[in-house]
N, C-alpha and C positions, 0 to 999 in steps of 0.2 A: 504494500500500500504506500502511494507517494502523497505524505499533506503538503497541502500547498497553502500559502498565508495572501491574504490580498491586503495591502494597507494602500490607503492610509484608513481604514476602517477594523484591521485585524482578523478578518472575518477569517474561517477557516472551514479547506474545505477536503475529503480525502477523497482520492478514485486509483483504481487498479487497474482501469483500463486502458491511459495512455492519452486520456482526453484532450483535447486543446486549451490552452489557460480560457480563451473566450467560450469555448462548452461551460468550464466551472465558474467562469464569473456569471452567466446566463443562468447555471441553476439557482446560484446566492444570491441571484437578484440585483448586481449590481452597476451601477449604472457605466455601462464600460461601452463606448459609442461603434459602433459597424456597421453602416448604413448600405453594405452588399450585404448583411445578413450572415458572413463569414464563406463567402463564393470568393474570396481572396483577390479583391479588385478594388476596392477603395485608400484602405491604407490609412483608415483611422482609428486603427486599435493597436496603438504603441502601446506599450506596457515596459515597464525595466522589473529586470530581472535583479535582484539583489542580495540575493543568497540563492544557495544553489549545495546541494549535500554531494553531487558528485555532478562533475562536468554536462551543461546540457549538448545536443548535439549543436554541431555552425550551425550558422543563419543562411536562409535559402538565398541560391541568388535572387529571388525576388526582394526579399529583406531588404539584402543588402543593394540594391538596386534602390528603395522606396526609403530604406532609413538613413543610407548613406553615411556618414561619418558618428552617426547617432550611432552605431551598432558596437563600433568600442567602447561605449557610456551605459552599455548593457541593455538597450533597446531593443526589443523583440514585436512581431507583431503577433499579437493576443491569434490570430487565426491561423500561424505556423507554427507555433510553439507549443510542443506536447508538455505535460507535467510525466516526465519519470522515474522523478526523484523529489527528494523534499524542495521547496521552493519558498522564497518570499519573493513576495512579486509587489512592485506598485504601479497603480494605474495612474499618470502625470495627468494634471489640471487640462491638458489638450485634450484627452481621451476621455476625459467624464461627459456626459450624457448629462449636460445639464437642462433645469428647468423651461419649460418652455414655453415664449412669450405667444401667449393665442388671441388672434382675434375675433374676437363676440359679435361686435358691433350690435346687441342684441338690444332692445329695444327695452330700456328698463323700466317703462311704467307701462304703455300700452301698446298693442299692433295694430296701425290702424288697418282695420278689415274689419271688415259687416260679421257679425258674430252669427253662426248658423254651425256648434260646436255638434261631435257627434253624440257626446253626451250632458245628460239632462235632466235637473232635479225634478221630480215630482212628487208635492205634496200630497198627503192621503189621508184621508180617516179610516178607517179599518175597525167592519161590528165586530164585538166581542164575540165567541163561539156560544152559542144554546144547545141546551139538553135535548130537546124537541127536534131540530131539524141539526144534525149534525152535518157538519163541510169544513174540509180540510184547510188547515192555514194557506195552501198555497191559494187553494182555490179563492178563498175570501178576498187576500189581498189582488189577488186577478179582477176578482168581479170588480172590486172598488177601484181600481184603473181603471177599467173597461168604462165602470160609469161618468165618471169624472173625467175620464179626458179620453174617450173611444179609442182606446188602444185593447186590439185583438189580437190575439192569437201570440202572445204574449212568451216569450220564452224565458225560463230564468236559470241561469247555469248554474249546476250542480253545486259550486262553493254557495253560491246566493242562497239555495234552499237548507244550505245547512244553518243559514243564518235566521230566518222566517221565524220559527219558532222562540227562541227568545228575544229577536229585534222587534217583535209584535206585541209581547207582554213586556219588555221593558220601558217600552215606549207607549204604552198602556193605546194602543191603538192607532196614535200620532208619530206618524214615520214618514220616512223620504224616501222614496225608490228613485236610482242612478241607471237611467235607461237609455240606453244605446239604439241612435237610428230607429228609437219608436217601437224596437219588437225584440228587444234583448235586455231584462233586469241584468245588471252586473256589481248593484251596490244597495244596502239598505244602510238605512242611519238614522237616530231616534233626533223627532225636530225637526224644524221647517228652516234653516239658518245653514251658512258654513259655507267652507270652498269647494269649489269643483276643479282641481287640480287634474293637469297634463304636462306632458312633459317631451321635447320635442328633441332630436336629437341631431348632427349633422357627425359623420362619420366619415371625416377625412383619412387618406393614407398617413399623415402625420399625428394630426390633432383629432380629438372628438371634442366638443360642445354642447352640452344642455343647457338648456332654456325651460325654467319649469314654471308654467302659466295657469292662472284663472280662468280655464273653461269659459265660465257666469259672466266674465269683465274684461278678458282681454290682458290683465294686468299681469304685471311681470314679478315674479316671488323671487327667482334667484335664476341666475346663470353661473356656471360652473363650468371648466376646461380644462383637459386633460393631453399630457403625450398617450397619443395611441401608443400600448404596448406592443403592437404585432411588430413596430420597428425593429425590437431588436432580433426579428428573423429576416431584415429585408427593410430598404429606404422605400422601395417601390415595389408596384404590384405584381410584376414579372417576379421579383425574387421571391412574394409570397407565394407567387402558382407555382416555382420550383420546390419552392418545401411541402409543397401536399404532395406535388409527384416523387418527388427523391426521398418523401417519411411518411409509411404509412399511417403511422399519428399524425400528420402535421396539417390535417385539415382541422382537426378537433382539436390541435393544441390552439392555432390560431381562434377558432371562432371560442373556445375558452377563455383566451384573453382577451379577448375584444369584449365577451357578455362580462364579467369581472372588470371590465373599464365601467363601460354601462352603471353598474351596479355599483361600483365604485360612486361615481355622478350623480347616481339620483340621489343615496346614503348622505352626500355634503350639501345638496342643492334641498333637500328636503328638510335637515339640519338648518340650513339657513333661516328657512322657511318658515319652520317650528310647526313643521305638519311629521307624521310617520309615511315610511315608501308606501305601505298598504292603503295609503289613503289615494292615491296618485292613480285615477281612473281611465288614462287613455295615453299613447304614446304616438308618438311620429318617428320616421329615421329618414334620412339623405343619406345619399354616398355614391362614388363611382362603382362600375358593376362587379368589380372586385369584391371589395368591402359588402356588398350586399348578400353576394353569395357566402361569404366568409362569416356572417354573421346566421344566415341562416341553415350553416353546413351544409350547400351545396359546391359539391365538385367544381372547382376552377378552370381544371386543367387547358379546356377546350377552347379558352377567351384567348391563349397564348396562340392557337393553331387557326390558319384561316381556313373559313372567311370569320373567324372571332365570334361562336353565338353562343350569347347567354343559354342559362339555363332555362329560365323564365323574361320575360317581360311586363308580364301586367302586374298592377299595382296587386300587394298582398296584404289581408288582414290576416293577422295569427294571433292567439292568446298568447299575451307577452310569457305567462308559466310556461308556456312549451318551448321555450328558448329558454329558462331559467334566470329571464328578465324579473326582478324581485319588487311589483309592485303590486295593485289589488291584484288579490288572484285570478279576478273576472275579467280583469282588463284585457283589451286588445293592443296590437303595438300595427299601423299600418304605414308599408312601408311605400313609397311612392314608385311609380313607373318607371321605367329603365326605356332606353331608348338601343342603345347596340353594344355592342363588347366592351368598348370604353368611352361611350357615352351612358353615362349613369342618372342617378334620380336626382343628384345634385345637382347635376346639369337643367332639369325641369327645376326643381326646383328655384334655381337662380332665375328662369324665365320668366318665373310666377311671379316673383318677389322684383322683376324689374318688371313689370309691364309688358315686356316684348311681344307679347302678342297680340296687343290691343296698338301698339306705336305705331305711327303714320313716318314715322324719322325714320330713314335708313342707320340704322344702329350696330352697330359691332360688338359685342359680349366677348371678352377674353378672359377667361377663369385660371390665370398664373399656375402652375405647379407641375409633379413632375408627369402627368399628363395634360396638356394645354387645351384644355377644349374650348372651341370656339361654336358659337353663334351670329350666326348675319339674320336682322331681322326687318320687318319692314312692310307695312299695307298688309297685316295677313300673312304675310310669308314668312316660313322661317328654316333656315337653314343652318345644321353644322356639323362638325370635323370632331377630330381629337387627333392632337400631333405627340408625339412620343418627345417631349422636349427633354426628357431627362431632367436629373434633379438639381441641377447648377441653380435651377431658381429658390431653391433652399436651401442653399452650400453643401450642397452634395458635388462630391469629384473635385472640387475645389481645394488647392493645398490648406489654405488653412479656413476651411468653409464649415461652419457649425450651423446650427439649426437658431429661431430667431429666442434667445434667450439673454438671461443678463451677462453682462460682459461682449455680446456681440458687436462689430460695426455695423451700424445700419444706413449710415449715411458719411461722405465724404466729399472734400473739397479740395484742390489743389490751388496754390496759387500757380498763373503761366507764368510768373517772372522768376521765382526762386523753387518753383516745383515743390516746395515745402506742401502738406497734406494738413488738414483740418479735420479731425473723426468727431462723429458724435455715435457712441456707444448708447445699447440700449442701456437703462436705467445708472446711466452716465457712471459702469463703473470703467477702470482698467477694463484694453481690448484685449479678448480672450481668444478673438477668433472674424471672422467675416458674416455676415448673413446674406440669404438671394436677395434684397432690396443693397445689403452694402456693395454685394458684387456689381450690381448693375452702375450703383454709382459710383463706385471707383472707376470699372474701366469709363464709365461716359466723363468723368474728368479727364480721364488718362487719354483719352480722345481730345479733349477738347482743350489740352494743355500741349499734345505733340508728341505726346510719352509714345500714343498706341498710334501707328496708322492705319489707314484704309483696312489693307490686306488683315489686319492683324497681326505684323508681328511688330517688334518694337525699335524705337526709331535709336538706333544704336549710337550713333553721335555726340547723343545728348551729354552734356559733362557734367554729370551731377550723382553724388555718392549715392543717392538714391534708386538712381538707375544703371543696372549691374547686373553683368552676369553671375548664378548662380548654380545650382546644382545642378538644375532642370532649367538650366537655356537663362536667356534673359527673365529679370523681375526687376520690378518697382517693391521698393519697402514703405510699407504702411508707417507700421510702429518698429522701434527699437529695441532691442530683448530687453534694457532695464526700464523702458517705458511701460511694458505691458506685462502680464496674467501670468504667460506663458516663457517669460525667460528665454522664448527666440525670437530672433527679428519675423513679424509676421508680413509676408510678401505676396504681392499679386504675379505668379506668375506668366509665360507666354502659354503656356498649359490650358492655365485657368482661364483666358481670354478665349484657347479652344472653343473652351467646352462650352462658353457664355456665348460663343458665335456659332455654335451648333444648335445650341435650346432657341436662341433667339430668332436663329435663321428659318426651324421648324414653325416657331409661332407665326412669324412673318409671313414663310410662304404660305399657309394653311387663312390665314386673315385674306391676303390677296387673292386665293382661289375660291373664296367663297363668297370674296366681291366681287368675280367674274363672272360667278355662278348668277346672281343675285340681278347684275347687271344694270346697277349704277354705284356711282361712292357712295360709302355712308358718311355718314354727317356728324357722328357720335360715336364716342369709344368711350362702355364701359368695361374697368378694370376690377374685376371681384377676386377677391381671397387676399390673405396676409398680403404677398409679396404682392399684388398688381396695386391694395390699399395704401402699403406704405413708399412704395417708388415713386420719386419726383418724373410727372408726365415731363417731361424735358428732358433727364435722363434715356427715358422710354426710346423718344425721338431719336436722340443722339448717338444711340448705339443701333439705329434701325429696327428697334423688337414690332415697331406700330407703323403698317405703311403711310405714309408721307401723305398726307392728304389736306389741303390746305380749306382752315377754316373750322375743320373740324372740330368739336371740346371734348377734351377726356376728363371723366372724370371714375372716383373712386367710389364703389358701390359696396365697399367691408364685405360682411359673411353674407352673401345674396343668398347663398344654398341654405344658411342658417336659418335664415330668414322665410324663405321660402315653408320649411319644415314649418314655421311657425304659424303661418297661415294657413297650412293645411291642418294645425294642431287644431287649429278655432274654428275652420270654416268646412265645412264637407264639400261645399261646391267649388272653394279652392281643389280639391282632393278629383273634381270630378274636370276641372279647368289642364289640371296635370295630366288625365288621360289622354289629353285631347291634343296639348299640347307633344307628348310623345308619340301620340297617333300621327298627326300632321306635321313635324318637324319633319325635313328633309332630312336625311343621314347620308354625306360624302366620305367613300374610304378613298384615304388619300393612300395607301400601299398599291403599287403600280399603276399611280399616275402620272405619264411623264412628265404632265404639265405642270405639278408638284415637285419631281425632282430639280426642274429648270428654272423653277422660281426658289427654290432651296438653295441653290449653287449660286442663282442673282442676288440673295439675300444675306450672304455671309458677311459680305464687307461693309464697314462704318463707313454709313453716306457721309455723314461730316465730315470724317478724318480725314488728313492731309493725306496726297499723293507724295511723297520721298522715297525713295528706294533706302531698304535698312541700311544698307551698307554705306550711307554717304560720311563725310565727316562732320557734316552740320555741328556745331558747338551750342551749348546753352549759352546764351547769354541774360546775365542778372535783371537789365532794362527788359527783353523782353523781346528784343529785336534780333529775328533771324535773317542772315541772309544766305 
């Protein structure tokens, strides 16, 4: 048996089988960052090694390729390093998995939407039983709905009737039935008073969201946001459909922690609330069709294979209990419509919550992350894509690219005369790291200072300590190793500009072909989810993520998908507006279309940036003046 120590927390953990240190930090739970899921292609699970009972073996040449001079300092990566000997390992401040900053944008008093919820108090009086004409509790309380508000044929679930008999004599006759769409009892409660609590859910590949609302009002009790834990099998949803196929557990591990987040959320959002979860009568969820199937243990595999068909598409109502969702037991959880492989309910949903399909404006919908889906909308029409933009728009692949948390860069400024950098970090501590809104603004400074040109690589001339070749080609240094978190100089490399002119170029082309489709400009660009809310539209411009379109206003539309969830919580004919709209949405695949690949290859390069050839010897000058 080798134990192996994790600090800086001490945890301890023993295996006989040779495991990888990231296998034994994922069973102890602890936050050790791998945004490939450990498929050994990211390169953000350094660990040091610091004791060691007998020699581990070298380091792979991928290691040593990825850690470079780190690997004499006893850096290892968490996903090649077996434990087969006693071990103390610590995981550095770069490798933690920390916190992460979500955005809600949730509406904290009311939504505005016409209230037509799917569930519904109704007050009752209920005769006592007589000796003379005997009739069963259920039946009583049946009649006295029927009379009072003509509701027939009445169904009441199994938990409900075990309730009847004492919710009738505790309440000496005076009781509330919580009735579903008119023809399902799913809650009794003594009194005519109280909340009608729902609770909505948006289940992104990173983040999940709850929003837990007033039925009766519309009002907002509490919002609550979490890191999805499926991350640590995978940044994205490709790598989650490998781990169902490559373990035969790993569909049930996955939809276990995903229902365990859930359940996590309502447990603190309820807490806020100062209600219990069993009070909590009706549920909502969003997600891409990932996340959907993953939550309802449907098989993945297939979305990876073309032509990509879900399992399902139409919208599902399930009693939340049959998921081991932990709220009323009668409750339902309805999940909204899916549209194609990687167009998801999140996607209607964000339609719902922007209008698009009521707009007379030619409108553009781009939903940031690491699959980009887009929407062109406009008179009744509506059309869209999803482009595989990869995770660069969340610091994924990025050298020193984290998730949007504290200590992150999320925005940046260069001055052109002394190339000096201005950071504003999230929650203004020391930077720890980059985030997809810091990436997009660094290079669009680095664009527009001279640093980055056209093509992408960098304008090598420049005479400034800042910009330097490095391990991996040219970089730009952000921060200073004693300025920052992390104790190394944190740099933007030529790498990381790749990867930002790959995801960018995918959204680009994917925007432009579905304004060809559509067949005039749109007029309006909204940007929904963390990374499109928090990106300066100028930045956007600058690096070409948003075709050039002049006149046009972009603006930021926060959690639409959340949003959306939210209106389908309160409203049924939102829920019935969402069929309609995945019914009628156009669906474009963009995989083997030329005219996608040729607007992908037009779209790589920064329209702003200067035309220089790297190789010139152009000098910086201090004033500002190049010639």
């Amino acid at each position: 048996m080798a134990k192996v120590v994790f600090l800086p927390w001490n945890r301890q953990i023993e295996t006989a089988r040779g495991e990888t240190l990231l296998e034994l930090a994922r069973t102890l739970g602890l936050p050790l960052e791998a945004s490939c899921g450990g498929r050994r292609t990211c390169g953000k699970c350094k660990v040091v090694v610091e004791q060691s009972s007998d020699p581990m073996p070298p380091p792979s040449d991928r290691e040593r390729k990825i850690l470079g001079d780190l690997v004499h300092k006893g850096y290892r990566l968490a996903c090649e390093a077996k434990a087969l000997s006693d071990l103390v390992v610590r995981i550095p401040e770069e490798s933690l998995r920390r916190r992460q900053v979500v955005l809600t944008s949730g509406p904290r008093r009311r939504i505005p939407v016409r209230l037509r919820p799917p569930v519904l108090p109704y007050p009752v009086e209920v005769a006592e039983p007589v000796l003379h004409a005997v009739k069963g509790d259920r039946e009583r309380l049946a009649d006295s709905l029927r009379d009072a508000y003509g509701l027939r044929k009445l169904v009441f679930d199994p938990f409900v009737l075990r309730e009847i008999p004492v919710a009738l004599r505790a309440a000496h006759g005076d009781l509330t039935a919580l009735i579903r769409n008119r023809s399902e009892a799913i809650s009794l409660r003594k009194g005519r008073d109280g909340l009608v609590p729902g609770i909505a859910f948006d289940i992104g590949t990173t983040t999940v969201v709850a929003y837990l609302l007033d039925l009766s009002t519309g009002r907002s009790l509490a919002v609550r946001a979490a890191l999805n834990p499926q991350v640590s099998f995978g940044a994205d949803v490709v790598s989650r459909i490998s781990v169902c196929q490559e373990d035969q557990d790993g569909l049930e591990k996955l939809r276990s922690a995903i229902v365990g987040c859930l359940n996590g959320l309502i447990d603190e959002a309820c807490g806020e609330a100062g209600i219990a979860p069993a009070e909590v009568l009706e549920a909502t969820a969003v997600g891409n069709t990932v996340m959907n199937h993953l939550l309802l243990g449907l098989d993945p595999r297939y979305l990876a294979l073309a032509p990509y068909p879900p399992v399902l598409q139409a919208a599902q109502d399930v009693k939340a209990r049959d998921l081991g969702i932990r709220i009323a037991p009668s409750a339902y959880l309805h999940l909204l419509p899916l549209k194609a492989g990687f167009v998801g309910s999140d996607t209607v949903a964000c339609v719902l919550a922007t209008g698009l399909l009521r707009t007379q404006v030619p409108t553009l919908l781009i939903d940031l992350g690491t699959n980009g889906e887009i929407v062109m909308a406009g008179k009744g029409r509506l059309l869209c894509c999803s482009t595989a933009a990869g995770p660069a728009f969340e610091g994924g692949h990025i050298r020193f690219g984290m998730r949007a948390a504290p200590g992150a860069i999320e925005r940046v400024r260069i001055d052109p005369a002394t190339l000096e950098p201005s950071l504003q970090t999230i929650d203004r501590l020391p930077a720890a790291g980059i985030c997809g809104s810091g990436v997009i603004s660094a290079v669009a400074e680095m664009v527009r200072a001279g640093i980055v040109l056209r093509r992408g690589n960098f304008n090598e001339g420049l005479r400034s300590p800042r910009v330097r070749r490095g391990e991996e080609g040219w970089e730009y240094v952000l921060s200073w190793a004693p300025e920052n978190a992390v104790g190394r100089d944190i740099v933007v490399t030529r790498k990381d500009v790749s990867e930002l002119q790959l995801a960018k170029s995918a959204v680009h082309a994917g925007a432009c072909l579905l304004e060809e489709r559509y067949g005039s400009p749109f007029r309006r660009v909204l940007l929904a989810g963390a990374c499109g809310n928090y990106m300066d539209p100028l930045d956007a411009l600058a690096i070409g993520l948003i075709p050039e379109n002049q006149g046009a206003r972009i603006v930021g539309v926060g959690n639409a998908a959340g949003h959306g969830a939210c209106l389908a919580l309160l409203d049924t004919k939102q829920r019935r507006l969402a069929e309609r709209v995945a019914r009628e949405m156009e669906y474009v695949e963009l995989s083997g279309l030329e005219r996608f690949s040729e607007l992908f290859v037009a779209g790589m390069a920064f329209p702003s940036a200067q035309e220089i050839p790297g190789n010139t010897n152009l000098l910086h000058q201090p004033e500002g003046n190049r010639g």
